[in-house]
NUNUVO-733365 format. One line per 10 residues: number of its first residue (from 1); their letters; for each residue x, y, z of C-alpha. Coordinates in steps of 0.1 Angstrom, whole numbers, plus 5000, padded with zeros to 4 digits. Layout:
<rs>
NUM) a) X:Y:Z  ...
</rs>
This chain:
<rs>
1) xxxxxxxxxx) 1184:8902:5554  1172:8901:5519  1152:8930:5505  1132:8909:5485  1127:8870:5484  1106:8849:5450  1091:8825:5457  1092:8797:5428  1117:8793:5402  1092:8792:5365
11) xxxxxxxxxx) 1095:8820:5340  1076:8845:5359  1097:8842:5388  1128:8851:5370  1115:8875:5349  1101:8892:5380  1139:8884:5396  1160:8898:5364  1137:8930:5361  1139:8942:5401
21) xxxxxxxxxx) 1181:8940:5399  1181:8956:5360  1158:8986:5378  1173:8989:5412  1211:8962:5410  1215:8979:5450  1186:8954:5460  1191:8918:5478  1170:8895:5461  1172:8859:5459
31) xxxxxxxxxx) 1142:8831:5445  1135:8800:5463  1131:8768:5439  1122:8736:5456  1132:8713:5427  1166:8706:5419  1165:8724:5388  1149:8758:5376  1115:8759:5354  1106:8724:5364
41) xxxxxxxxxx) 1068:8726:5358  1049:8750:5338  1076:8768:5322  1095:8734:5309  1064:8714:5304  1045:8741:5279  1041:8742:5243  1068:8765:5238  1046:8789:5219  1052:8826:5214
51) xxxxxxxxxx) 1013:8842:5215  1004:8873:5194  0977:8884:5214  0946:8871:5199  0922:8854:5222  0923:8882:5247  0897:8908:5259  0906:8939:5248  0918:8960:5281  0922:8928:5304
61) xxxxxxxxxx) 0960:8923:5320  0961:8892:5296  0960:8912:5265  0980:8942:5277  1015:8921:5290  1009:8895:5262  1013:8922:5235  1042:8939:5255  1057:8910:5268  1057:8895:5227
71) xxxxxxxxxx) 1078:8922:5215  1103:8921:5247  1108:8888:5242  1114:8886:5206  1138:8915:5215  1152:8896:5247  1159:8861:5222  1174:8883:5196  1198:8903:5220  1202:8870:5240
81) xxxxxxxxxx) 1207:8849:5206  1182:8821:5219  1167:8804:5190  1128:8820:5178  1112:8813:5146  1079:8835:5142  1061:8810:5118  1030:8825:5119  0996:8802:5131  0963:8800:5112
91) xxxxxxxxxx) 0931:8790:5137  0905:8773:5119  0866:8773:5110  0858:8739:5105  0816:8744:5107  0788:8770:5104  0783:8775:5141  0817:8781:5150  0819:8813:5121  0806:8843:5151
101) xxxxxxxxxx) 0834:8833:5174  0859:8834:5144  0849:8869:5136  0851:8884:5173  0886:8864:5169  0896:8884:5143  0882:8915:5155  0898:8908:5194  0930:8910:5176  0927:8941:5154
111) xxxxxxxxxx) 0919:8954:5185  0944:8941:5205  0971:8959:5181  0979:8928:5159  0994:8938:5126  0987:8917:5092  0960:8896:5101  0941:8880:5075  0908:8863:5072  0915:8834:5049
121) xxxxxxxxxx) 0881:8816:5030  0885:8778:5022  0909:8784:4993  0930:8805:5006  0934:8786:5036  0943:8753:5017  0974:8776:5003  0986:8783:5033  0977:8742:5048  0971:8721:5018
131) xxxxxxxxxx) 0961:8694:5043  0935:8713:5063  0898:8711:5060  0883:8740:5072  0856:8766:5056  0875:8800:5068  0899:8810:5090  0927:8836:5105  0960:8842:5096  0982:8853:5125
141) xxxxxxxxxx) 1016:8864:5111  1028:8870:5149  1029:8841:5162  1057:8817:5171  1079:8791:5188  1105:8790:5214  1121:8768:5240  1108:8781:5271  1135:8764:5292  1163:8778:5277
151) xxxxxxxxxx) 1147:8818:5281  1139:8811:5317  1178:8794:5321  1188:8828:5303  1166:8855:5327  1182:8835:5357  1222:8833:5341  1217:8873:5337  1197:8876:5370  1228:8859:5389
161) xxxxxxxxxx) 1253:8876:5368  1237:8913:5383  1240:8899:5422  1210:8880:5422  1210:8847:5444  1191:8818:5438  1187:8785:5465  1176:8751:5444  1163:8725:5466  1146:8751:5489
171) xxxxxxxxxx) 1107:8741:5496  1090:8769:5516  1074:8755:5548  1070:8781:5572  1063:8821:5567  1064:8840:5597  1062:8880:5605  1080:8902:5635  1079:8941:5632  1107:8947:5606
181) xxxxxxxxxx) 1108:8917:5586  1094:8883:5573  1107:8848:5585  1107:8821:5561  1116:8783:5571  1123:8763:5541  1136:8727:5543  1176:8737:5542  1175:8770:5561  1157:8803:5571
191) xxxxxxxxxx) 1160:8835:5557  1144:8873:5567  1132:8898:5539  1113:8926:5534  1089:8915:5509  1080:8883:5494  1068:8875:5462  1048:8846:5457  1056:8830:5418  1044:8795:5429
201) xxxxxxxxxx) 1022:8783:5402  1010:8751:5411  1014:8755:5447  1006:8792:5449  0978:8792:5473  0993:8770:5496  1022:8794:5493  0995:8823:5499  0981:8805:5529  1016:8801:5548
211) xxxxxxxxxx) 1015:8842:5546  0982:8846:5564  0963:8863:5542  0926:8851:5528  0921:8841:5494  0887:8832:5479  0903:8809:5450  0922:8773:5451  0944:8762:5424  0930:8730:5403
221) xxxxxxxxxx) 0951:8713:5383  0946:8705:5348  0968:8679:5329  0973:8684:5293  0984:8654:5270  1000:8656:5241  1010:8632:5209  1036:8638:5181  1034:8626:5144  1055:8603:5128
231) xxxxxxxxxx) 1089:8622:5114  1072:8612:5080  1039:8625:5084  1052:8664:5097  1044:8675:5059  1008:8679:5068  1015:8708:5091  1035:8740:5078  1027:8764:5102  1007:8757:5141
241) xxxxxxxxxx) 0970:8750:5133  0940:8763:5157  0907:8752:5158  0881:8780:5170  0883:8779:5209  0850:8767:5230  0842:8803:5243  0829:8793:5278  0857:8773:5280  0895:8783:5292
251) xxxxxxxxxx) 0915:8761:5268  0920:8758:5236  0912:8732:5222  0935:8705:5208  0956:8718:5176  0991:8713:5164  1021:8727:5171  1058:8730:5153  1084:8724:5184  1112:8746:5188
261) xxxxxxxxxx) 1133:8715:5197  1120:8696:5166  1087:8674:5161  1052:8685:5156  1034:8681:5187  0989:8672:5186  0970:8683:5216  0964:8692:5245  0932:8675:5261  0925:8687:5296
271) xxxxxxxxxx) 0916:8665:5321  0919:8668:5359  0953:8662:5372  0947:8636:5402  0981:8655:5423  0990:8689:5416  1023:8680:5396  1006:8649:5382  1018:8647:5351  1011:8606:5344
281) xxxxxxxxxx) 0975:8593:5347  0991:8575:5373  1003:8602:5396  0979:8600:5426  0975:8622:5457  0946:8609:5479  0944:8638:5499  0952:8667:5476  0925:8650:5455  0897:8650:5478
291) xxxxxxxxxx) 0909:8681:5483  0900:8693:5449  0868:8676:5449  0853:8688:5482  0856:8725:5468  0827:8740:5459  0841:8760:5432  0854:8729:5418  0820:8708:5425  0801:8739:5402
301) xxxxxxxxxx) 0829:8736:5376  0821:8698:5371  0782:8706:5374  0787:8733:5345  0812:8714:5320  0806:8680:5331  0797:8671:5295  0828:8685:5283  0851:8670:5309  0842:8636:5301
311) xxxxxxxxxx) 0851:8641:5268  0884:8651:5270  0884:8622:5299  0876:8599:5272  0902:8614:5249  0923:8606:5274  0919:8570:5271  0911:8564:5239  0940:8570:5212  0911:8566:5184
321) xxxxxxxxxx) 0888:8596:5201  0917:8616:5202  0929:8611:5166  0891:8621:5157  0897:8654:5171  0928:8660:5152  0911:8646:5119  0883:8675:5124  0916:8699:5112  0937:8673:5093
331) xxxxxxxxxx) 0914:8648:5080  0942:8627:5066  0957:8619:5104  0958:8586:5110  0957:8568:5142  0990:8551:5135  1008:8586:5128  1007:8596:5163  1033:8585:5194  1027:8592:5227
341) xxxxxxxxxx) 1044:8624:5238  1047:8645:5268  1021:8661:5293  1020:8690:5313  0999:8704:5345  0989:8742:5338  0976:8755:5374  0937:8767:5371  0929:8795:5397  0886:8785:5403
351) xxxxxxxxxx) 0871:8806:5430  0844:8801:5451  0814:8803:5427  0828:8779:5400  0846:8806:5383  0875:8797:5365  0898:8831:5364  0910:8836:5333  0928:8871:5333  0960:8872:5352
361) xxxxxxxxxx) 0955:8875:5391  0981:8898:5412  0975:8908:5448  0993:8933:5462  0999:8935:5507  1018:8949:5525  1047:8929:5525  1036:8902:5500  1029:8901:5464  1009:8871:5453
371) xxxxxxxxxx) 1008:8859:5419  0979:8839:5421  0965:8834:5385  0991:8833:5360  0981:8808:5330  0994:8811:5298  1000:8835:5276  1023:8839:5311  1056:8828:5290  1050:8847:5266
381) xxxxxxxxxx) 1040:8878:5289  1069:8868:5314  1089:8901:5310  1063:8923:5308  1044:8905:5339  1074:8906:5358  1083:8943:5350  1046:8950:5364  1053:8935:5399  1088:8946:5401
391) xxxxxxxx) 1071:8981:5397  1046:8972:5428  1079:8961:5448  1104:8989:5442  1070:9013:5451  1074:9000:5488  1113:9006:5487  1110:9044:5481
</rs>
């Protein structure tokens, strides 16, 4: 009998795991992963960026556990000696029109607590990117780069190292409940628990579903391609580089990015993954696809940002359309400067009415705890998210 059982072995899983046995080391918790190895998807396929805080409403969860969860990790990597390097972004003005959402930008992250920001005009912004072309822009000092991988390896090393247990190779299939405790079936064995915590990502509402409970949202999933320049062209880029993010629109936008691991990486599009873990345009599920498509939420999503969707579907496909997008930042990228480089799924909670949720989502029973919405800055947030549903846990063990 565990006291407590994670389901899904990504950052927020572990975090969640590590912060229940630092509080209360007398509980029995153990995650279920069902790959062979931890942080498979989200956490090992992301940028590896450290987020200051920027983008997000003042107030929502987003900007609260990004700004907490920033300064634990930064502490966590330097207690932890994981490589960090906070080199600091600038997001970039590159017309007229695109000037009022770079103000509420910069005033989002005074707000938000960000210290040291600066508004940068053309000049001063060439100083700091000789090879940009934009007309004004922010300076975030507070931003940075990390390998994900390696933090999410560290949380669960520490997380074990407390008493912690963790099952690889486990795929949840069954979730059942008797009077005094829950029964899951996963493909190797069956455990009991008190609670469950549900850190699926990708597959979090089918996860939800197994526990019998109603939720009004369904994961879509969103692939995100990148490119990386030529080891002789990563001059043009000293710091990461931002364009000014489509406000009615949950992503950012393709930009650059300095690797923790090396390399600068160019993108992401986003496009519609055709599987849930499709991470190659050739990655097909037929019947979680028409799955996707017979949702309504998803049908008023495409009927709202059809136009934009087939843009980055053309991106997709077309090596020269994507390079244009990169040249509206750095007009002196080149078509030939850019290899093909990895992708990576992020899971897109879109309810009912075509909404797609951008705040972190949590829902607290009983007995479960569903993460259901948990899109980056997630990483970044991880300890601070997971510290805020270990508190919701160790609430039902008083």
């Amino acid at each position: 009998m565990y006291d407590v059982v994670i389901i899904g072995g990504g950052i927020v899983g572990l975090a969640t795991a590590l912060n229940l046995k630092h509080t209360n080391p007398k509980l029995k918790v153990a995650v279920l992963e069902k790959e062979n190895k931890l942080a498979a998807h989200q956490t090992g396929h992301n940028s590896g960026v450290i987020h200051s805080g920027l983008y997000y409403k003042p107030g929502s969860f987003k900007a609260k556990n990004c700004l907490d969860g920033y300064h634990a990790l930064v502490k966590f990597c330097e207690e932890e000696e994981i490589p960090f390097d906070l080199c600091g972004k600038v997001v970039v003005a590159t017309r007229e029109d695109q000037l009022p959402a770079l103000k509420i930008l910069h005033e989002r992250g005074q707000q938000n607590g960000l210290k040291n920001l600066r508004l940068l005009d053309a000049s001063e912004l060439q100083e700091i990117e000789p090879h940009v072309k934009g007309i004004k822009g922010i300076y975030v000092p507070q931003t940075g780069i990390v390998d994900y991988r390696i933090v999410a390896e560290k949380y669960a090393e520490k997380f074990q190292a407390l008493g912690g247990t963790i099952f690889l190779e486990n795929k949840v299939e069954e979730i059942g409940e008797t009077s005094n405790s829950l029964e899951i079936t996963t493909n190797e064995q069956n455990l009991s628990t008190r609670q469950i915590v549900n850190c699926a990502g990708l597959q979090s509402d089918l996860v939800a579903r197994l526990t019998g409970i109603k939720i009004n949202y369904k994961i879509i999933p969103f692939r995100g391609e990148y490119y990386k320049l030529k080891e002789e062209k990563e001059y043009l880029v000293k710091h990461l580089i931002y364009p000014v993010p489509d406000p009615n629109f949950p992503f950012l936008g393709v930009h650059f990015t300095r690797m923790a691991r090396g390399g600068i990486e160019a993108g992401p599009n986003a496009v519609l993954a055709f599987r849930r873990e499709g991470y190659k345009k050739s990655d097909i599920h037929l019947g979680e696809l028409a799955d996707f498509l017979t949702y309504p939420g998803f049908r008023k999503v495409a009927a709202k940002y059809w136009k934009t969707g087939l843009g980055e579907m053309y991106r997709s496909f077309s090596k020269k359309a994507f390079t244009k997008a990169l040249q509206e930042l750095i007009p002196e990228i080149q078509e030939n400067d850019l290899i093909v480089g990895g992708s990576g799924v992020r899971a897109q909670a879109c309810d009912k009415d075509g909404g797609l949720i951008d705040d972190f989502l949590v829902m607290e029973g009983e007995k479960f705890i569903n993460v259901g919405n948990a899109p980056s800055p997630a990483a970044t947030a991880s300890l601070a998210i997971g510290d805020q549903i270990a508190q919701m846990v160790l609430k039902k063990h008083k």
